[in-house]
C-alpha positions as CSV (number, residue, x, y, z in Angstrom):
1,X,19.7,26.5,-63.8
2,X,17.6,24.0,-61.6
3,X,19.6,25.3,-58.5
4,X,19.1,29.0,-59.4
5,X,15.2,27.8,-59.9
6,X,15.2,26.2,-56.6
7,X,16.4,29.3,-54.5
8,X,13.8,31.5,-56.3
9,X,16.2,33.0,-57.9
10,X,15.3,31.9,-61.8
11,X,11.5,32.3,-62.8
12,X,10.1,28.7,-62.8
13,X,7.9,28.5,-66.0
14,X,4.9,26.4,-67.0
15,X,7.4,25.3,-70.0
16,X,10.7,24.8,-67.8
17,X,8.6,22.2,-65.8
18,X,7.3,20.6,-68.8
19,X,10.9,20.2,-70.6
20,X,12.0,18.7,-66.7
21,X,8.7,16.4,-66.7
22,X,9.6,15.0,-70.8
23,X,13.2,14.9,-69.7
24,X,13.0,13.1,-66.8
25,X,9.8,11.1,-67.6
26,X,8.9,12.9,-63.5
27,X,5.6,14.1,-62.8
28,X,6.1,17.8,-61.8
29,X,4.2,17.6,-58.6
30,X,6.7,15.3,-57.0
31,X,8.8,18.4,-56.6
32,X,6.3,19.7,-54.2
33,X,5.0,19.5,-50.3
34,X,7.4,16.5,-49.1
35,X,9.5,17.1,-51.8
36,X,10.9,20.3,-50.6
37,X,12.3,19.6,-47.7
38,X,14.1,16.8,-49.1
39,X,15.6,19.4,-51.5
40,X,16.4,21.7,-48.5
41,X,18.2,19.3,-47.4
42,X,20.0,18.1,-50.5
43,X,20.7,22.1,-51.1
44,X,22.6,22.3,-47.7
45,X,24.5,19.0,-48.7
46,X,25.2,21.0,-52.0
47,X,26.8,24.2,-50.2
48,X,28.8,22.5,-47.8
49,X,30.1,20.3,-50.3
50,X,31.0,23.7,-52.2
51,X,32.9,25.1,-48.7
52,X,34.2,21.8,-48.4
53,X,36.3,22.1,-51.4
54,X,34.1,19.4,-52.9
55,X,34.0,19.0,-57.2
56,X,31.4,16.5,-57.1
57,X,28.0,15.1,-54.8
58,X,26.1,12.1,-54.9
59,X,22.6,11.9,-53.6
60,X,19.9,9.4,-53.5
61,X,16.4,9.7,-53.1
62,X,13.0,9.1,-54.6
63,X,10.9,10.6,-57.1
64,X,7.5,10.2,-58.0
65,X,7.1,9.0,-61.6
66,X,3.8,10.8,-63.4
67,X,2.6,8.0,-64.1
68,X,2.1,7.5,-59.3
69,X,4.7,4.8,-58.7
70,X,8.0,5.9,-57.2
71,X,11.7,5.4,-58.4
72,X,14.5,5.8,-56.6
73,X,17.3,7.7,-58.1
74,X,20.9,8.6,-57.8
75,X,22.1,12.0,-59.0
76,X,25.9,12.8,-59.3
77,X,26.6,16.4,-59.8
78,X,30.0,18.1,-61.1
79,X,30.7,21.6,-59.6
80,X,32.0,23.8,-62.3
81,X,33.0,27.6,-61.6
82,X,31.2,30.1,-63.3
83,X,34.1,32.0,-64.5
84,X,31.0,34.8,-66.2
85,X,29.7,35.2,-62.5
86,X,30.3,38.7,-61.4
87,X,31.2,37.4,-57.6
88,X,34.0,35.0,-58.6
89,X,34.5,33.8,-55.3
90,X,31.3,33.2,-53.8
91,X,29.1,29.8,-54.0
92,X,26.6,31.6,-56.2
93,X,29.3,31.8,-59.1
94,X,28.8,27.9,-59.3
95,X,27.4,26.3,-62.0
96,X,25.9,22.4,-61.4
97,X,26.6,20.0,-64.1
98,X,24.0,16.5,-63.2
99,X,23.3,12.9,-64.2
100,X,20.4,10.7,-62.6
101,X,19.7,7.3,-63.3
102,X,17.2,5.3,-61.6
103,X,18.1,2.6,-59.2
104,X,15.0,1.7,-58.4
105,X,16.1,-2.0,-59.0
106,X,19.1,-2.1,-56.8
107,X,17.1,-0.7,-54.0
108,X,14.7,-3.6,-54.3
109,X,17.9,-5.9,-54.5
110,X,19.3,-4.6,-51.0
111,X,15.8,-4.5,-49.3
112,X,16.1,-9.0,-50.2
113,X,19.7,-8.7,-49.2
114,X,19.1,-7.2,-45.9
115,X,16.3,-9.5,-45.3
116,X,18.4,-12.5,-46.4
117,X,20.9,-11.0,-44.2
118,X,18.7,-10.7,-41.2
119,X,17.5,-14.2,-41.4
120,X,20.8,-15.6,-41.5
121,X,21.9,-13.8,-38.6
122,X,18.7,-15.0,-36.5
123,X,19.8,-18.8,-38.1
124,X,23.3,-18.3,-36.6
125,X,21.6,-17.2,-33.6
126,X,19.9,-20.7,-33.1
127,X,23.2,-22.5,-34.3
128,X,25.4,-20.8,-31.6
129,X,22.0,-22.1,-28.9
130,X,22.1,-25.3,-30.8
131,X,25.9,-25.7,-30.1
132,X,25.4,-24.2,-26.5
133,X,22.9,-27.0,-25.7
134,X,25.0,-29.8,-27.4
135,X,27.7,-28.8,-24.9
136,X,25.5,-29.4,-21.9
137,X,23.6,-32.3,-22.8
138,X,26.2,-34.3,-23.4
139,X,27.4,-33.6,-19.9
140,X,24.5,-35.3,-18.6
141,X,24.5,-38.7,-17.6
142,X,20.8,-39.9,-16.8
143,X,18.8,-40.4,-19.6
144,X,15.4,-38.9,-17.9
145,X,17.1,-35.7,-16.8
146,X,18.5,-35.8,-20.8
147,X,14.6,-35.7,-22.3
148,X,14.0,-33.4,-19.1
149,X,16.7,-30.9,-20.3
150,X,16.1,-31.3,-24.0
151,X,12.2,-30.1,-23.6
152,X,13.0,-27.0,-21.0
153,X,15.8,-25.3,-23.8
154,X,14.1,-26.0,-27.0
155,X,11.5,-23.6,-24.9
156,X,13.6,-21.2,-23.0
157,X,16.5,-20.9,-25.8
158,X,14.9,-21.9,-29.4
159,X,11.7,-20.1,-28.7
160,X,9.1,-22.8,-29.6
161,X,6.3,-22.3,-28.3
162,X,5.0,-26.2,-28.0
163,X,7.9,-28.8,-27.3
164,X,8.1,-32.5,-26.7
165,X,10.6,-35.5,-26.9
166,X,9.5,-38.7,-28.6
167,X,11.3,-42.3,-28.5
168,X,10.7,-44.1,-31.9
169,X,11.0,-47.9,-32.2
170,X,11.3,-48.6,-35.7
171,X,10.7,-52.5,-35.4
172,X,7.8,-52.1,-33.7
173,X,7.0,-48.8,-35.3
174,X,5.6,-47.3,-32.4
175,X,6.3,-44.1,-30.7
176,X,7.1,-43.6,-27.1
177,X,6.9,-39.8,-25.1
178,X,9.2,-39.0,-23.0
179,X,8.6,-35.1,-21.9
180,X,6.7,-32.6,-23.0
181,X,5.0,-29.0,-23.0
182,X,1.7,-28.5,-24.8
């Protein structure tokens, strides 16, 4: 019925949209304006899931609750054939059977995971430099070129912006520099 509503073929009423609103606890305006090309869209996933063969869809996207925030929401539809339908054979003899449940909360789960994820891989990043480095400074064999070298790739391959190498004497606790950028 929703589909048949949505290619102006069904009359949409004032009560069919409040029934959808109750149902779906959806605010009725979040079908509209930006909402309808999103449901162009998931119509054309819908009919070439239907040439496809297809029984079933899943589609994601969000709605705007009536009360202003947004959920996101996975639907899974079931393609059922309209045996009643006077064109038999044609994608309009389709009925739509549909469950949405809000997964608003596993969105919000990825968005931290792909931050976590991106963080790590920047971390790894300065672990591979860090191991890099290690490799070359232990090549080096005078100690002034050593606090040179250490300075110039904590700038050019860590990416800090301020660098210097200190000498600690912990009998005399005193510190000593060596090199340094400011």
């Amino acid at each position: 019925y929703l589909n048949l509503m949505e290619r102006n073929q069904r009359p949409v009423t004032a009560q069919v949209l409040i029934r959808l609103a109750e149902a779906y606890d959806v605010d009725p305006r979040s079908f509209a304006r930006e909402e309808e090309t999103r449901l162009a869209g998931e119509l054309g996933q819908i009919d070439q899931a239907l040439a496809e063969g297809q029984s079933a869809i899943t589609l994601t996207y969000r709605l705007r609750h009536k009360a202003g925030h947004y959920l996101w929401v996975e639907v899974t539809a079931s393609f059922r054939n309209n045996l009643n339908s006077s064109q038999p054979n044609s994608t309009k003899s389709w009925a739509m059977i549909g469950v949405m449940r809000d997964i608003t909360e596993r969105k919000r789960a990825e968005v931290v995971l792909a931050a976590r994820m991106d963080e790590e891989r920047e971390f790894q990043g300065y672990l591979k430099s860090l191991h890099e480095i290690t490799i070359e400074l232990t090549q080096l064999v005078d100690l002034d070129t050593f606090y040179r070298r250490v300075v110039e790739y904590g700038l050019s391959c860590l990416g800090f912006e301020r660098f210097a190498r200190f000498l600690y004497d912990a009998t005399e606790g005193s510190t000593v520099g060596t090199y340094g950028v400011n």
